[in-house]
Residue, then its C-alpha position, 0 to 999 in steps of 0.5 A: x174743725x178737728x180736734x187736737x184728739x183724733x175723733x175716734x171714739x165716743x166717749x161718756x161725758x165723765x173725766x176721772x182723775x182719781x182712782x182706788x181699789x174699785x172706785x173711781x173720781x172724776x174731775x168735779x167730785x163724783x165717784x163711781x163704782x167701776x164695774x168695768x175695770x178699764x174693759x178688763x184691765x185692771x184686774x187689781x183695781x186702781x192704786x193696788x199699793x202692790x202695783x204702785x210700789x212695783x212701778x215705783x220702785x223700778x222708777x227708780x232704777x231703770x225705765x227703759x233700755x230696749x231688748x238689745x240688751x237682758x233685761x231681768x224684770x222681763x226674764x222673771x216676768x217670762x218665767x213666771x208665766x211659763x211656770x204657771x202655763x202651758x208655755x215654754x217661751x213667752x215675747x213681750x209687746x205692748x197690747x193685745x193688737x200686738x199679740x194677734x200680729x204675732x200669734x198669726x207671724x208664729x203660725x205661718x212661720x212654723x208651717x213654712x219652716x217645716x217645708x209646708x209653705x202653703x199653709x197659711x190659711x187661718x180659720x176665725x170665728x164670726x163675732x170675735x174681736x182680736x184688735x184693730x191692726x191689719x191682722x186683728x181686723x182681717x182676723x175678725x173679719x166684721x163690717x163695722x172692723x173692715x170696713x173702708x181700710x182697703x184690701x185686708x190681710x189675705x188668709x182668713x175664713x170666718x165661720x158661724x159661733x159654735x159650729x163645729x161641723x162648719x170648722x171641720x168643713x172648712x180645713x184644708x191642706x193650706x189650714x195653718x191655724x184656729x183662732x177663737x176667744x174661749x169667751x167673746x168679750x166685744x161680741x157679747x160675753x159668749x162663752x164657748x163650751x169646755x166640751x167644744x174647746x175640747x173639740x178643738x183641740x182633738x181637730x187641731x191634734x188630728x189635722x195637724x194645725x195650731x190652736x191659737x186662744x185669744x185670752x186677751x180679755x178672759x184671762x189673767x184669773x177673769x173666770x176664776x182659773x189663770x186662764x179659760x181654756x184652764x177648765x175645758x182641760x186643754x192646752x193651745x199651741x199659742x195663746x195671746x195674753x194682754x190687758x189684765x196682765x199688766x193691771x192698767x200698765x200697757x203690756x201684751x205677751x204671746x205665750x207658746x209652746x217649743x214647737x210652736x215658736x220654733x221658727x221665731x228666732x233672732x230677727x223674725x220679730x221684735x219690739x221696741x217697748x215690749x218688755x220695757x223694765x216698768x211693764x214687768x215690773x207691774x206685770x211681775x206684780x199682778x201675777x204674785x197676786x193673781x196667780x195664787x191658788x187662794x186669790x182665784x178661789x176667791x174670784x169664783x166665790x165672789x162671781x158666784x154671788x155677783x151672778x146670783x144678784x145678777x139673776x135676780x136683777x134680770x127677774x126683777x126687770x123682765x122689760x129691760x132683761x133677758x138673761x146673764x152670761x159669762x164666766x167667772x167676773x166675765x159677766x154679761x147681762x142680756x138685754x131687751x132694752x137698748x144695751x146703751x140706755x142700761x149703760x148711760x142710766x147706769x152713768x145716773x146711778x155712779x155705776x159703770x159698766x161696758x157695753x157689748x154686741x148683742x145688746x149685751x152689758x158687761x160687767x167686768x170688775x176688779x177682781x178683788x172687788x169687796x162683797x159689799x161692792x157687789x152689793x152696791x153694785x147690784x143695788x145701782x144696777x137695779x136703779x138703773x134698769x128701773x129708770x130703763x124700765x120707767x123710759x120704756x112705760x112712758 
């Protein structure tokens, strides 16, 4: 018999019901440090007295009025983001799904306003991950995404990780836009270099197409700068934001310059919740926080100390380990062993972590995760590689 939860996921025997700064509580008592953060959601980790007094006080004010009216927590959400970004206009929805549906829209509708109709083509990279919607799915185009969901949304042409010969290939006068992670999150934690982002950008500049960045995972202060593409020096066209936005309280946006959104006016898009009074109010909160100077500075000090420990771990268990990746508190550990069996004895060890393809683990903790967590953390992390690594002796 089916479940009254719609079996879709596979979920660790574990019910957290309590959480605070970068620990959590299950239901019989166990606490476990999160070194996942909700797959890079909460970026402040749980209970941030900043957050919970937001969400509290508009509680208490206004939850929900729909966008057919103003709503001020939404505008000082907005113009915060375009203050600290490339953007002149951001919409408000509720995930990173959302914000791919939107990004595509915006993309197409610019070339058709601009008398360009065919130009609806989107080029996308093998490996990524950009939601489980129509478009997220077609857009990443993977078997284990596609399969089985019928014909996909037309218009997308994937190509190798990394192949910039293959990107220039591929354009043609019916190309609208490139859509690439700066660093793929489900597709195990792999960073594309500044110099090629760089390249991207001249190619769209010189072929007159739009760069879309998916910064749904690797933003919001994750690598130490507001957002990855920050250190390649470039700036998208648009740009998908979500998770850490909202520090565990659902909300996306799609950032974008004038240009690029110029075809998105009254009726070409909207949302119900996007933008919901409780959303900004959280949202408004973390970027108080994560947007300071002194806090991404200190995102950087500590990944830098969390990737050192990381390094040893991974010359302490040669059997388990390959090597690190990642950016910032984007981390990924690169395994021999079975990635799923690093995470379950991670589970023995009260330590969580996220597994990734390409046998890879992630590790994506509370930004502001204290020096003696990470301590903790490398000392769990090492328990568990040495019972993966005692599994694979015996």
């Amino acid at each position: 018999m089916i479940p009254s939860i719609l079996p879709t996921y596979n979920r660790a025997p574990m019910n957290f019901v309590k959480g605070a700064g970068t620990w959590l509580e299950t239901d019989d008592g166990r606490r476990f440090l999160d070194l996942g953060a909700g797959i890079a959601v909460n970026v402040l980790g749980h209970a941030h007295p900043a957050l919970v007094s937001a969400l509290t006080d508009q509680a208490q004010a206004v939850w929900h009025t729909s966008n057919l009216y103003g709503i001020p927590r939404q505008q000082e959400l907005a113009d915060k983001l375009v203050d600290a970004t490339f953007a002149d206009t951001v919409f408000f929805c509720n995930s990173g799904t959302e914000a791919c549906e939107l990004a595509v829209k915006m993309a197409r509708k610019y070339f058709y306003d601009n008398g360009q109709t065919d130009r609806v083509d989107i080029l996308a990279i093998e490996g990524s991950f950009h939601g489980r919607s129509s478009a997220g799915i077609a857009a990443a185009g993977g078997e284990k995404l596609t399969k089985g969901f019928g014909p996909l949304l037309p218009g997308f042409t994937h190509l190798p990780f990394g192949d910039h010969d293959a990107l220039t290939a591929a354009i043609t006068d019916t190309t609208a836009a490139i859509i690439i992670e700066p660093i793929q999150g489900e597709g195990g934690i792999r960073p594309v270099p500044d110099q090629c982002l760089k390249g991207l950008r001249d190619l769209c500049d010189e072929h007159g197409i739009l760069l879309i960045l998916d910064e749904v995972q690797c933003g919001v202060g994750r690598t130490g700068k507001l957002f990855a593409h920050e250190w390649a020096g470039i700036e998208p066209d648009i740009m998908m934001v979500a998770k850490g936005i909202g520090g565990g309280f659902p909300l996306g946006a799609v950032l974008a310059t004038e240009d690029a959104a110029s075809g998105m006016v009254a009726g070409t898009h909207g949302s119900t919740y996007g933008g919901n009074p409780l959303a900004c109010a959280v949202g408004s909160a973390v970027m108080e926080i994560v947007a300071d100077a002194e806090f991404l500075a200190d995102v950087s000090r500590r990944a830098g100390a969390f990737r050192q420990g990381l390094e040893g771990l991974v010359a302490a268990h040669p059997d388990v380990f390959e090597g690190v990746t990642g950016s910032g508190l984007m981390l990924g550990l690169k395994c021999k062993a079975p990635n799923g069996d690093v995470v379950s004895a991670g589970y023995d060890s009260a330590v969580l972590t996220v597994p990734a393809a390409d046998n890879v683990v992630r590790i994506l903790p509370p930004l502001n995760i204290k020096d003696d967590e990470i301590s903790q953390a490398l000392d769990r992390l090492d328990q568990a590689a040495t019972a993966v690594s005692k599994g694979l002796a015996s």
